[in-house]
N, C-alpha and C positions, 0 to 999 in steps of 0.2 A: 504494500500500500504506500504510495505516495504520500511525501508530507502535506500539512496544507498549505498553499501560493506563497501567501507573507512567509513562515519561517522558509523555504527555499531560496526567498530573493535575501533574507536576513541571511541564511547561511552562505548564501554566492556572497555578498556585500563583504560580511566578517573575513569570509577565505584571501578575496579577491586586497582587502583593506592588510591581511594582516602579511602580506606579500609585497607592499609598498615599496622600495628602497630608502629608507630615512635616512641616509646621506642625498638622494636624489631630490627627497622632498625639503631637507634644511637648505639644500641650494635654490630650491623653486621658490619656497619664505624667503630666502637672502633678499630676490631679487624685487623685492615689493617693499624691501626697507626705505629706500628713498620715495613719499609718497606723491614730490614735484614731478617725476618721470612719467611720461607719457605713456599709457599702454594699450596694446591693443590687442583686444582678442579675434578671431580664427579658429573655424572650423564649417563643415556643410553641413545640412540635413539635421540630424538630431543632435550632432555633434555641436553645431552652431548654434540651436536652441542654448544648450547649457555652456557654449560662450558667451551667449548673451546675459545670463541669467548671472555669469562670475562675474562681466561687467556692470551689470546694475549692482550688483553687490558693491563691487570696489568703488561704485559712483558714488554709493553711499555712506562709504567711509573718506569719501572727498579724494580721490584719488583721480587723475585728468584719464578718463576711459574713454576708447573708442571700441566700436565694433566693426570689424574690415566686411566691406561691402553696403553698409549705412550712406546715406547721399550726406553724411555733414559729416563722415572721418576725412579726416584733411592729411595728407601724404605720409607717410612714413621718415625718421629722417635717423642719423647718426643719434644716440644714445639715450633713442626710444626702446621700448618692451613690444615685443609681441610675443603672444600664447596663443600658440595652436594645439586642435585636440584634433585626432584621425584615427579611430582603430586599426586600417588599415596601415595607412601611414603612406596611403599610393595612392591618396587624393589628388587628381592632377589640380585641380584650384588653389587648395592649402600648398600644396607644394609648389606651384608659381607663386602666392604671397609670401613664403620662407625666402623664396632665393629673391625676391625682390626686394625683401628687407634687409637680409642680409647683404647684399648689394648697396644699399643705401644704409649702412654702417651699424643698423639696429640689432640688438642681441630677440635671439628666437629662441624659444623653450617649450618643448612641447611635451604631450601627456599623448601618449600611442600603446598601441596593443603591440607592433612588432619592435624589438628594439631594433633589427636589422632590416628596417625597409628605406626608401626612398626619402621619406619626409625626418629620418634621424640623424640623415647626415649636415643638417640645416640646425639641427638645435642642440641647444647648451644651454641645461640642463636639459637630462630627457628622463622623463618620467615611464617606467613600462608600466602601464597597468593591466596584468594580468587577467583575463576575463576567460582563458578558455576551458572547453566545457562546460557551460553555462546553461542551463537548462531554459534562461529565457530566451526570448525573440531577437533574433540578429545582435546590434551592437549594444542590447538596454542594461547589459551588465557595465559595459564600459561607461556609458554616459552616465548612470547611475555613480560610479567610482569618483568617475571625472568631478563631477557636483558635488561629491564628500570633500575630496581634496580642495578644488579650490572654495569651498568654501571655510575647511577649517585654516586653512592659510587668510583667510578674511577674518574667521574668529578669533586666530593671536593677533591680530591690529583692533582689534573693538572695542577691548576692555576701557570701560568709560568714556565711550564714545557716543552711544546708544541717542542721549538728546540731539545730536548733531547728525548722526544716522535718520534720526527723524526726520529731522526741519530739512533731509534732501531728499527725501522720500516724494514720490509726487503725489500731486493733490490733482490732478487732470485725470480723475477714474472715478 
């Protein structure tokens, strides 16, 4: 007999979490220490969903956030941040915005399922988040992963921040 739905996504989550690199991840927290740095998040499909979602986070702890492919992200430049997410990591989009950034002198850091694909050789730090054998739907293990990480890298910058977190929160809903 199968377990029930939630504890299988709790059990892929915990597996998937307790496989992290945390030397990978105190590098990925480094680079959000300065919080004047410009950042920009990267990824497609559902991957981009929960780049968008790291970004509204980090907007809200006042950090200058773009999302790449928005009509008001403004160019990439020399020692800007961008964060790409790709299970694959052979996203041809995310992989022309890596080498485009990296081109224009910007550090790339990404969170991917293969450490040895196409889109790792573009980033510093690289995050692998492990998702295989997952018993859910295509990549919901990863993007699930994805959303823990950068959010608890959102929750070591918070502490006492919460009223300010508020007053950028929008009021246009």
């Amino acid at each position: 007999m199968r377990p029930p739905p939630l504890q299988t996504v709790r059990e892929e989550l915990d597996a998937a979490m307790a496989r992290i690199d945390e030397t990978g991840l105190a590098a990925l927290q480094g680079l959000f220490q300065d919080s004047a740095r410009r950042i920009f998040f990267c990824g497609q499909g559902r991957s981009g969903l929960v780049a968008e979602m790291a970004a509204m986070r980090f907007m809200h702890l006042g950090y200058r956030v773009h999302f790449v492919g928005e009509a008001t992200a403004p160019s990439i430049a020399s020692g800007d941040l961008m964060i790409v997410l790709s299970a694959s990591g052979e996203t041809a989009t995310t992989i022309a915005f890596a080498r485009i950034a990296r081109s224009e002198g910007a550090q790339v850091a990404g969170l991917m399922g293969r450490a040895e694909s196409t889109l790792a050789q573009y980033c510093d730090p690289r995050i692998l988040v492990p998702v295989a054998g997952s018993r859910q739907f295509g990549g919901t293990l990863f993007e699930q992963s994805c959303l823990l990480i950068l959010d608890s890298i959102a929750l070591a910058f918070s502490d006492g921040q919460h009223d300010a977190m508020q007053a950028r929160h929008t009021n246009l809903q």
